[in-house]
C-alpha positions in Angstrom: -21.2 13.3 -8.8 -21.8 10.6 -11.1 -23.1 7.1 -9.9 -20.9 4.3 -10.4 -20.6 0.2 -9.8 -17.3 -2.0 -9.0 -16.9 -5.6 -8.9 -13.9 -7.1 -8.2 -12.6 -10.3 -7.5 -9.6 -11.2 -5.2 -7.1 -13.9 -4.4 -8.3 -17.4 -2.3 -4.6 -17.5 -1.5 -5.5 -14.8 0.9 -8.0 -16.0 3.8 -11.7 -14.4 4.2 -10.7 -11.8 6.6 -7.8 -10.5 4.9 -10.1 -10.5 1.6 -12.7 -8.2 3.2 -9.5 -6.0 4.3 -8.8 -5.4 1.2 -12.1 -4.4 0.3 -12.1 -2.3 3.3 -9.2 -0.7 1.9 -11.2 0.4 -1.6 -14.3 1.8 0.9 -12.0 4.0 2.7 -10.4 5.2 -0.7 -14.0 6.2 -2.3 -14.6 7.4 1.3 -11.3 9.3 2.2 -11.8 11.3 -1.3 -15.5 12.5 -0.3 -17.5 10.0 -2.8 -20.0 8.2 -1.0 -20.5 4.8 -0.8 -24.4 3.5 -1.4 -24.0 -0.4 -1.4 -21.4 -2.9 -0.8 -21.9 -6.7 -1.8 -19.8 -9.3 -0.3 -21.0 -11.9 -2.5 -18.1 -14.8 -1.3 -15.6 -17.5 -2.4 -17.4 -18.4 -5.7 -15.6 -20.4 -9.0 -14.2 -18.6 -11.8 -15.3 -19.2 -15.7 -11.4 -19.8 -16.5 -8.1 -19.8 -13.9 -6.8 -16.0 -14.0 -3.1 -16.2 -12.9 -3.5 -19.7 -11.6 -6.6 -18.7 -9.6 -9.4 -21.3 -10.1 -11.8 -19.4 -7.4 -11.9 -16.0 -5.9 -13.4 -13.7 -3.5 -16.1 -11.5 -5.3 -17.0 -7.9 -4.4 -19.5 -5.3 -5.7 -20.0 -1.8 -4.6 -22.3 1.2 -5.6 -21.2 4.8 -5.2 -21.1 8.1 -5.9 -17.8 9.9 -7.4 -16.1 12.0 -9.4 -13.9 10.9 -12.6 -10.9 11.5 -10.1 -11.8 9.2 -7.7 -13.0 6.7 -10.4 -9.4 7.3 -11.3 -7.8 7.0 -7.8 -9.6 3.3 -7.2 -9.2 2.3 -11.1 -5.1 3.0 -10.6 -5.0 1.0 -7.1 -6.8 -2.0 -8.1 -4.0 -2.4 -10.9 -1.4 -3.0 -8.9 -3.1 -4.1 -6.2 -1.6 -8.0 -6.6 -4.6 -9.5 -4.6 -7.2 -8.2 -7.0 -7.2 -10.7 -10.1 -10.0 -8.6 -11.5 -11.7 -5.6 -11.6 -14.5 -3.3 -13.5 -15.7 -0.3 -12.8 -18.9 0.8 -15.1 -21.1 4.5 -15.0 -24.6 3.9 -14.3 -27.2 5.4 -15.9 -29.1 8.6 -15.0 -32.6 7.1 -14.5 
């Protein structure tokens, strides 16, 4: 399994706790298809450079894991049409 990093950022139209559901919901994805989660960042309601679908602030998220390309995949597809995720990046890390 490869090691892997996702932030994303989600709507302020949604309050805090149903924000940290829906990163709940990504954990339990990674989780469900055997990766393993190794870090999870809630790093709060911060401003954004420029207003993403008339968003001027959102909730940001990061997590570290370890998957395979099909659950990369899996969580890549969701968080496109998930419509409370404004953004999202998913990046390989390294071998060190």
């Amino acid at each position: 399994m490869n090691k892997y990093e996702m932030m994303f950022i989600v709507k302020t139209t949604l309050d805090e706790e149903a924000a940290n559901k829906v990163s709940k919901a990504y954990e339990d994805i990674i989780s469900s298809m055997k990766g393993k989660l190794t870090d999870s960042k809630n790093l709060g309601n911060k401003k954004l450079a420029y207003p993403i679908k008339k968003e001027a602030t959102g909730y940001y998220y990061v997590f570290n894991f370890e998957a395979t390309p099909e659950i990369v995949a899996e969580v890549d597809r969701k968080a496109r049409i998930d419509e409370s995720v404004l953004r999202h990046m998913i990046i390989r890390l390294d071998e060190e």
